[in-house]
N, CA, C and O atoms as CSV, one atom per row, in Angstrom:
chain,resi,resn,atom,element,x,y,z
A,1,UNK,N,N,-0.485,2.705,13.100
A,1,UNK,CA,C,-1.414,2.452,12.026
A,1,UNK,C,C,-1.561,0.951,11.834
A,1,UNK,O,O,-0.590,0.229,12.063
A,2,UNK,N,N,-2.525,0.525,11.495
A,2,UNK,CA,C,-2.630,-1.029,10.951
A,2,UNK,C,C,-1.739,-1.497,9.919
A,2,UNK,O,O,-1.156,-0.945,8.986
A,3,UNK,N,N,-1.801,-2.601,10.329
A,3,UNK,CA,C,-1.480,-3.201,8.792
A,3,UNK,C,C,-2.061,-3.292,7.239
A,3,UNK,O,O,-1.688,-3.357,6.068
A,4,UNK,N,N,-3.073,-3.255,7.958
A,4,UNK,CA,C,-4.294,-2.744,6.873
A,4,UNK,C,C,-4.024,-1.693,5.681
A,4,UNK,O,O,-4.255,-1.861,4.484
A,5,UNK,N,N,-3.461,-0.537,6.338
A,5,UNK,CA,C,-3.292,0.562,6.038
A,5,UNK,C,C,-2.026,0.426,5.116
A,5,UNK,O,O,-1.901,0.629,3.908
A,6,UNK,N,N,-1.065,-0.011,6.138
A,6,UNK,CA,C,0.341,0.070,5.452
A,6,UNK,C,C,0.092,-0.694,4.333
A,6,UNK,O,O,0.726,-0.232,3.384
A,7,UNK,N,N,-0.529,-1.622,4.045
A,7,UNK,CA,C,-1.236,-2.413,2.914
A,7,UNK,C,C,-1.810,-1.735,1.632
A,7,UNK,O,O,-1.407,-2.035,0.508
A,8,UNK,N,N,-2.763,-0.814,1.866
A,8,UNK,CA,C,-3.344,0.315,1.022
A,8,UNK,C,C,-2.656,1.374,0.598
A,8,UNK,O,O,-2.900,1.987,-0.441
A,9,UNK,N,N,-1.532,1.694,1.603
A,9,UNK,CA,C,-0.363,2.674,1.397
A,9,UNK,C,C,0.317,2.452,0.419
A,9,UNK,O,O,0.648,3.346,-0.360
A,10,UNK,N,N,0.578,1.481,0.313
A,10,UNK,CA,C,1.698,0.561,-0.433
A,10,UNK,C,C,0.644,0.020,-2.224
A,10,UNK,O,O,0.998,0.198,-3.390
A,11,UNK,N,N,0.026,-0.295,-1.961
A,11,UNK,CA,C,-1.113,-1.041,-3.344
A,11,UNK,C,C,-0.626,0.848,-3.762
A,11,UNK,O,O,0.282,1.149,-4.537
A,12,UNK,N,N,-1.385,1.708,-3.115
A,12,UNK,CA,C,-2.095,3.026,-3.911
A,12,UNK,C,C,-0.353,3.479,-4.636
A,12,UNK,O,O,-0.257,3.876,-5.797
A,13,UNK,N,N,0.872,3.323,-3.718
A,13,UNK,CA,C,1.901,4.129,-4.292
A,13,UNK,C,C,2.284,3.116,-5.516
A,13,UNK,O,O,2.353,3.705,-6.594
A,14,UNK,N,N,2.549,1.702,-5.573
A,14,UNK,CA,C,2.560,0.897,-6.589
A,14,UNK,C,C,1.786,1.344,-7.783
A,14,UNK,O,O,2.423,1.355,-8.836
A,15,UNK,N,N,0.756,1.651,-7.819
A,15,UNK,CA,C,-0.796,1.985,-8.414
A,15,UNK,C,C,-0.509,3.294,-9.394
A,15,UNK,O,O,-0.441,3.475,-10.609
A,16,UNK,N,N,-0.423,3.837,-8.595
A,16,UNK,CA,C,0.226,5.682,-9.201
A,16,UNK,C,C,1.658,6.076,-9.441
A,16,UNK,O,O,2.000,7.164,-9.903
A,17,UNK,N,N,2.541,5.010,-9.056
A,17,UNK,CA,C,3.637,5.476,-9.171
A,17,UNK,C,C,4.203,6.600,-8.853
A,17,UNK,O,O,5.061,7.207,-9.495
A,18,UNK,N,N,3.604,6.950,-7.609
A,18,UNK,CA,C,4.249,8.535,-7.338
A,18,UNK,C,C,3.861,8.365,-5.748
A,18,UNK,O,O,2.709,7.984,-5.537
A,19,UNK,N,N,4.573,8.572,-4.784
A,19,UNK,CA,C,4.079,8.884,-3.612
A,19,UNK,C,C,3.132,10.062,-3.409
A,19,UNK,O,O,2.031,9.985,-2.863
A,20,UNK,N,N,3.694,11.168,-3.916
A,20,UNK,CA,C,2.606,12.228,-4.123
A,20,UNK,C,C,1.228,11.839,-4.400
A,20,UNK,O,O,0.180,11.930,-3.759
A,21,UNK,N,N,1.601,11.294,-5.761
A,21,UNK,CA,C,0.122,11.066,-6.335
A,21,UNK,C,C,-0.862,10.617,-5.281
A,21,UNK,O,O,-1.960,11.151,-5.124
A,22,UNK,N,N,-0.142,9.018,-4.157
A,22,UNK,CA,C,-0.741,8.362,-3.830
A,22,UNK,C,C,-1.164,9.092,-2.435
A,22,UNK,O,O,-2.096,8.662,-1.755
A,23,UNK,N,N,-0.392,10.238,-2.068
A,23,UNK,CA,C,-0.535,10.909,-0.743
A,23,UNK,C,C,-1.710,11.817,-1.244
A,23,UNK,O,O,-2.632,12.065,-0.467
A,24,UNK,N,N,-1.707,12.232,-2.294
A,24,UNK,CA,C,-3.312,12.778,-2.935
A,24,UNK,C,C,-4.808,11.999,-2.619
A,24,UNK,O,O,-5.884,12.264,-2.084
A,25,UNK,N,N,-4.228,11.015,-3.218
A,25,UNK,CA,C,-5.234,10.147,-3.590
A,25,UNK,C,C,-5.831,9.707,-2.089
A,25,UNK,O,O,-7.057,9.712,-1.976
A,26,UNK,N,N,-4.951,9.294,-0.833
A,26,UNK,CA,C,-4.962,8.724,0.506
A,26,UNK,C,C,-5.656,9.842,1.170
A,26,UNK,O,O,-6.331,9.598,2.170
A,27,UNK,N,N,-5.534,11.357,0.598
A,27,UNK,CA,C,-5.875,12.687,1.119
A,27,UNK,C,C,-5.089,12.811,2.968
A,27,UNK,O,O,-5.476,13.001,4.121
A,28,UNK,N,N,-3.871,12.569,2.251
A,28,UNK,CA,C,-2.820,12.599,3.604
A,28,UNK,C,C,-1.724,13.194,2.910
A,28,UNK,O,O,-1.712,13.482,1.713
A,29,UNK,N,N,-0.758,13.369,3.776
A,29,UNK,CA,C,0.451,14.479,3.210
A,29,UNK,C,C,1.517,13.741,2.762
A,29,UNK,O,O,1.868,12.642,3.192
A,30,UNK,N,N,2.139,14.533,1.673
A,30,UNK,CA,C,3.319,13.797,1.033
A,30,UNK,C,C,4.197,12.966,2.125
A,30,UNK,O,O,4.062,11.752,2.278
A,31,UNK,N,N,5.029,13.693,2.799
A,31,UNK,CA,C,5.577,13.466,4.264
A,31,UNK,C,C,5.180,12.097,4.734
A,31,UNK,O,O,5.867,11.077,4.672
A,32,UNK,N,N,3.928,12.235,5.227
A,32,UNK,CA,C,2.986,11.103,5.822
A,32,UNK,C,C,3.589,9.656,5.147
A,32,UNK,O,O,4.290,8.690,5.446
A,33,UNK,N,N,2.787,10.231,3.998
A,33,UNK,CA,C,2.555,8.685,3.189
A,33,UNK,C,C,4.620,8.001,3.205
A,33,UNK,O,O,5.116,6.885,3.359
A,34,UNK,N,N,5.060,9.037,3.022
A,34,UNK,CA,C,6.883,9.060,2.609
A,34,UNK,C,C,7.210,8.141,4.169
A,34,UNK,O,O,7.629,6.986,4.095
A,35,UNK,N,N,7.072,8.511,4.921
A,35,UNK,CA,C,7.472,8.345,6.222
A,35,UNK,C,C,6.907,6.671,6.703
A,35,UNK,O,O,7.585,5.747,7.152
A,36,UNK,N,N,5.491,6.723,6.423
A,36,UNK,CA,C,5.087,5.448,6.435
A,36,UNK,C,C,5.443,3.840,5.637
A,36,UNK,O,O,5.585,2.701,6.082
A,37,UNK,N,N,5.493,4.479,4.177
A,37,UNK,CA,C,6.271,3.416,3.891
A,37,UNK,C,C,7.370,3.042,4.093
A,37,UNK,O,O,7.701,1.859,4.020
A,38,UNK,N,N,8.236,4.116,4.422
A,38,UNK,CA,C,9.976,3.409,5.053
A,38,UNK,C,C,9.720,3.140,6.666
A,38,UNK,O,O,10.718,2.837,7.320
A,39,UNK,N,N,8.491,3.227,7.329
A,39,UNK,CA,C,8.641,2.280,8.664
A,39,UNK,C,C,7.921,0.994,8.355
A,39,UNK,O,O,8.127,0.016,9.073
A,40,UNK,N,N,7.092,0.928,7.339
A,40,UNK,CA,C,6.793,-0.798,6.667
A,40,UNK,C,C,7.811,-1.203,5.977
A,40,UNK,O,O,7.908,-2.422,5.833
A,41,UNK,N,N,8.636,-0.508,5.486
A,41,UNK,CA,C,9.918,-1.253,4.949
A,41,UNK,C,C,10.660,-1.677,6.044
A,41,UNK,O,O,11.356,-2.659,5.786
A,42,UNK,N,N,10.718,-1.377,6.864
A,42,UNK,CA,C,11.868,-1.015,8.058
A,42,UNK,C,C,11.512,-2.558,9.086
A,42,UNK,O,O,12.271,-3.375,9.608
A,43,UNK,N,N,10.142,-2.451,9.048
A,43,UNK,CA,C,9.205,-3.948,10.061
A,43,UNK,C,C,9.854,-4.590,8.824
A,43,UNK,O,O,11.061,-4.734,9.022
A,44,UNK,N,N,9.485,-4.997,7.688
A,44,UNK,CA,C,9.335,-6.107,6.961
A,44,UNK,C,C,10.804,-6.229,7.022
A,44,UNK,O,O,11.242,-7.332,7.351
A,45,UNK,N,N,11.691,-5.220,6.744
A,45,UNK,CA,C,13.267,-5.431,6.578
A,45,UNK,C,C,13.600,-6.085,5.526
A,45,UNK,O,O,14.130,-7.176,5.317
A,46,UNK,N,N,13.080,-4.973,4.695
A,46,UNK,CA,C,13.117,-5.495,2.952
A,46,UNK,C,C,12.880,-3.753,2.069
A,46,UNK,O,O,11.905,-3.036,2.293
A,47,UNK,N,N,13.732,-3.482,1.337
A,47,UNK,CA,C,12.989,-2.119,0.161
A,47,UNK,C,C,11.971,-2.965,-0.703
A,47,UNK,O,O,12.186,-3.970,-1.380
A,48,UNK,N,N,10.793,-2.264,-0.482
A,48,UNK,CA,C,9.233,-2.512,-1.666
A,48,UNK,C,C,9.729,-1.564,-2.585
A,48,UNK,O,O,9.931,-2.219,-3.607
A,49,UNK,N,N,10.052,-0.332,-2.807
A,49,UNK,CA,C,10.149,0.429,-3.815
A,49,UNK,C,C,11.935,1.099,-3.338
A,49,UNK,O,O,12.527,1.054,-2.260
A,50,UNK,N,N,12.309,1.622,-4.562
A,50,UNK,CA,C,13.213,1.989,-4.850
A,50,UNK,C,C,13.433,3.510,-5.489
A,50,UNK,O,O,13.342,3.656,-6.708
A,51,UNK,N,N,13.728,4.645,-4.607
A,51,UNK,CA,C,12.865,5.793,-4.737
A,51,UNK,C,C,14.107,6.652,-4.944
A,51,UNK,O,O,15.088,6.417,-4.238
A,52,UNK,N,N,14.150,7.586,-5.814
A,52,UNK,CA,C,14.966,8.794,-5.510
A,52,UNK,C,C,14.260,9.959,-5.528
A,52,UNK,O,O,13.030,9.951,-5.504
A,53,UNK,N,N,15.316,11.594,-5.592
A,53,UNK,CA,C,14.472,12.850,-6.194
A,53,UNK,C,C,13.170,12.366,-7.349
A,53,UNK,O,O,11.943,12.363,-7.253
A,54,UNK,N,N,14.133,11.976,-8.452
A,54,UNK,CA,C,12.877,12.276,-9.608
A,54,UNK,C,C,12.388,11.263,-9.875
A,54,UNK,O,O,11.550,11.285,-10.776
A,55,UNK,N,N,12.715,9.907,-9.181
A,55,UNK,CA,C,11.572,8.445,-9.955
A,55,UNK,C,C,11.186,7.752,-8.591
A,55,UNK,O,O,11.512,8.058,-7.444
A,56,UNK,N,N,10.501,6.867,-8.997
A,56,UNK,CA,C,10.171,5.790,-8.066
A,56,UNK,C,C,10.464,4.295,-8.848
A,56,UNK,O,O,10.219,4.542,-10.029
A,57,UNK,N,N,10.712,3.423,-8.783
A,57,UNK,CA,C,10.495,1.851,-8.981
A,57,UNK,C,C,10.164,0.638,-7.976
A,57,UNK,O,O,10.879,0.378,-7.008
A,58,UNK,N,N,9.365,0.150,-8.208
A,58,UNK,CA,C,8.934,-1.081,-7.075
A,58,UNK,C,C,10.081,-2.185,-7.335
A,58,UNK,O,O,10.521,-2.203,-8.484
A,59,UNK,N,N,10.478,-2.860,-6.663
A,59,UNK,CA,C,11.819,-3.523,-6.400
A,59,UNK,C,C,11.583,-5.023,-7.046
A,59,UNK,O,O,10.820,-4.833,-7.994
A,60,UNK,N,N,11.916,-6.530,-6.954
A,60,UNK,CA,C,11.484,-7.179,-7.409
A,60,UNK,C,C,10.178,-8.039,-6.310
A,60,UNK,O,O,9.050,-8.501,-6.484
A,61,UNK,N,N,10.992,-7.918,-5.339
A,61,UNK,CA,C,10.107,-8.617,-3.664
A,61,UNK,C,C,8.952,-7.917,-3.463
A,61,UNK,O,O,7.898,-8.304,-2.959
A,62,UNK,N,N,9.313,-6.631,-3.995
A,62,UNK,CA,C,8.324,-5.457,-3.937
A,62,UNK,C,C,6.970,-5.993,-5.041
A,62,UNK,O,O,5.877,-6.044,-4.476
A,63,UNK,N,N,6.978,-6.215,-5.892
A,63,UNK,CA,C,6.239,-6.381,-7.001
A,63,UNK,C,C,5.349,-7.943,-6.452
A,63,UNK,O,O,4.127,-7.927,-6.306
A,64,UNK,N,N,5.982,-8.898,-6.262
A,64,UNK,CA,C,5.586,-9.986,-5.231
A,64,UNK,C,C,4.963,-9.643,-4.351
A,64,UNK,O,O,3.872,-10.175,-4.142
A,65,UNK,N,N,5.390,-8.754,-3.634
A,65,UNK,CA,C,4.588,-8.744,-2.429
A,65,UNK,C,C,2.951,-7.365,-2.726
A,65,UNK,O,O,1.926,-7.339,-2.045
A,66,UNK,N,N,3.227,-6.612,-3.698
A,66,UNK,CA,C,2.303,-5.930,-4.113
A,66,UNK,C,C,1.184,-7.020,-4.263
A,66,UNK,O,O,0.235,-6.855,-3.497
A,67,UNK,N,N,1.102,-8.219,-5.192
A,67,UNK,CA,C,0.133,-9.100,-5.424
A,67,UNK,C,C,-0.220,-10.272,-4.282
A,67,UNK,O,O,-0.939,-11.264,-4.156
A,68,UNK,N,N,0.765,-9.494,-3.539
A,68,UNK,CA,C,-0.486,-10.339,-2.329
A,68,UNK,C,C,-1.213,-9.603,-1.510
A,68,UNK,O,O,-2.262,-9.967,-0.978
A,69,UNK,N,N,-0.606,-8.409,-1.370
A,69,UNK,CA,C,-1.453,-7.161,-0.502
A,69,UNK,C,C,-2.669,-7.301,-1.208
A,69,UNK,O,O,-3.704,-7.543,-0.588
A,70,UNK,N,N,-2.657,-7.175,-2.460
A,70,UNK,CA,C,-3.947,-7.413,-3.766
A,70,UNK,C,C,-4.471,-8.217,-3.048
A,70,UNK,O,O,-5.546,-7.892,-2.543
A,71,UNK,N,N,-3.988,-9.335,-2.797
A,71,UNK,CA,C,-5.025,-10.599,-2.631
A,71,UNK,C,C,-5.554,-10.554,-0.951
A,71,UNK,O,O,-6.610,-11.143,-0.722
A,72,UNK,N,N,-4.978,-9.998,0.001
A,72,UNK,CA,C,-5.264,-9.803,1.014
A,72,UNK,C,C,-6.784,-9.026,0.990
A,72,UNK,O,O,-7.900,-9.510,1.176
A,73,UNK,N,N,-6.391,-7.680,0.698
A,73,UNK,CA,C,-7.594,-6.644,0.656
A,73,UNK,C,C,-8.796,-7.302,-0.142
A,73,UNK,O,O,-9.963,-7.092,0.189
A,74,UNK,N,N,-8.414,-8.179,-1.305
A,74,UNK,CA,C,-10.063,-8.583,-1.922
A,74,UNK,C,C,-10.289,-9.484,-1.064
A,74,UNK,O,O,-11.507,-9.524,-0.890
A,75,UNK,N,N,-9.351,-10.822,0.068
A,75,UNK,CA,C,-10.465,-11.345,0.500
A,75,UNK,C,C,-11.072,-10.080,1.606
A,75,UNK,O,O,-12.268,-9.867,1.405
A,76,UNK,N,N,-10.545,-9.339,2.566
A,76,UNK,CA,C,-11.198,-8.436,3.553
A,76,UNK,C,C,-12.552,-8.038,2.645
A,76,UNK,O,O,-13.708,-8.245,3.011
A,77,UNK,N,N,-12.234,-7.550,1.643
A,77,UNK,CA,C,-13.526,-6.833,0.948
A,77,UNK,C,C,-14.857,-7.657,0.716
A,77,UNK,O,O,-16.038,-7.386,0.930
A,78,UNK,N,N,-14.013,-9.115,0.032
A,78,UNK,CA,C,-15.258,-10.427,0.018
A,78,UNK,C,C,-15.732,-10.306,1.171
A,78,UNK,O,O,-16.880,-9.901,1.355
A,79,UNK,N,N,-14.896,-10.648,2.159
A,79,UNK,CA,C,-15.836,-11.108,3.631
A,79,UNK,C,C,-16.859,-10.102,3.796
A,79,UNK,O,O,-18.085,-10.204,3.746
A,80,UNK,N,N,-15.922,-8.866,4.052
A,80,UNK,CA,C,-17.477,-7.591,4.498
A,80,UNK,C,C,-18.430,-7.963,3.510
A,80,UNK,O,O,-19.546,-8.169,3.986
A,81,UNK,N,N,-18.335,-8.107,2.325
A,81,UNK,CA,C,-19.358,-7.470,1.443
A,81,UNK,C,C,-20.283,-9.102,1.595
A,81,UNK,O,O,-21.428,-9.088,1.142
A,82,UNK,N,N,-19.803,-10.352,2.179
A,82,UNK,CA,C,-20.668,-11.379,2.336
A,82,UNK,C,C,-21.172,-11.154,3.859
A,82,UNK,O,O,-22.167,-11.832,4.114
A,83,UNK,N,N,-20.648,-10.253,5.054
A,83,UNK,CA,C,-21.406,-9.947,5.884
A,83,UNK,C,C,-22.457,-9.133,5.813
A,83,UNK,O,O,-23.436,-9.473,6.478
A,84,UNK,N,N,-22.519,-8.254,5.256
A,84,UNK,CA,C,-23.419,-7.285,4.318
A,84,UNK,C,C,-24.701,-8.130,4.150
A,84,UNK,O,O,-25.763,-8.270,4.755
A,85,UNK,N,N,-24.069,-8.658,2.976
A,85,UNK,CA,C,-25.089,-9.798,2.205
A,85,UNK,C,C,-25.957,-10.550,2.831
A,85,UNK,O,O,-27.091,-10.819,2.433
A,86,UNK,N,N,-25.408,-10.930,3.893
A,86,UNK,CA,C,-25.886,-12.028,5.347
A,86,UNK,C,C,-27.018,-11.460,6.068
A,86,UNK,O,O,-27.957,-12.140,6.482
A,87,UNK,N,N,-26.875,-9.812,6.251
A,87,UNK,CA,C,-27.606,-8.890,6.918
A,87,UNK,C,C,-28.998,-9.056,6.170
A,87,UNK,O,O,-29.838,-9.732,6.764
A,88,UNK,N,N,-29.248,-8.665,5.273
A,88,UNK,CA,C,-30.099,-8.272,4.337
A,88,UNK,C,C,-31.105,-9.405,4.377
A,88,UNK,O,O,-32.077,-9.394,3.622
């Protein structure tokens, strides 16, 4: 998967606070989404969230690094949406 992704994976479970939720929301399977973020934890070699049975918490590096994924995806989004713009 991209980085891209693992990026959006990560914003949406921050976002909802629930992997579920966010495996809803991604319209991919609990499993999936579960599995993916502990092999982006695993590359980065850092816990983003801090998960058991019944909770989730985003970690402190985790919370840091949430606001830059933020800032990543709006510039991707600026650019398309000024290639767009360019078209027209």
């Amino acid at each position: 998967m991209s980085r891209f992704n693992d990026y959006l994976t990560f914003i949406t479970i921050v976002e909802t606070q629930s992997i579920t939720v966010a495996a809803n929301k991604l319209h991919r399977s609990v499993s999936a989404v579960s599995k993916q973020l502990s092999r982006f934890e695993e590359q980065l070699a850092v816990r983003l969230i801090e998960r058991s049975t019944q909770s989730l918490s985003v970690t402190e590096i985790g919370e840091h690094f949430y606001i830059k994924c933020k800032e990543i995806l709006a510039s991707v989004e600026l650019a398309e949406q000024t290639i767009k713009d360019e078209m027209v």
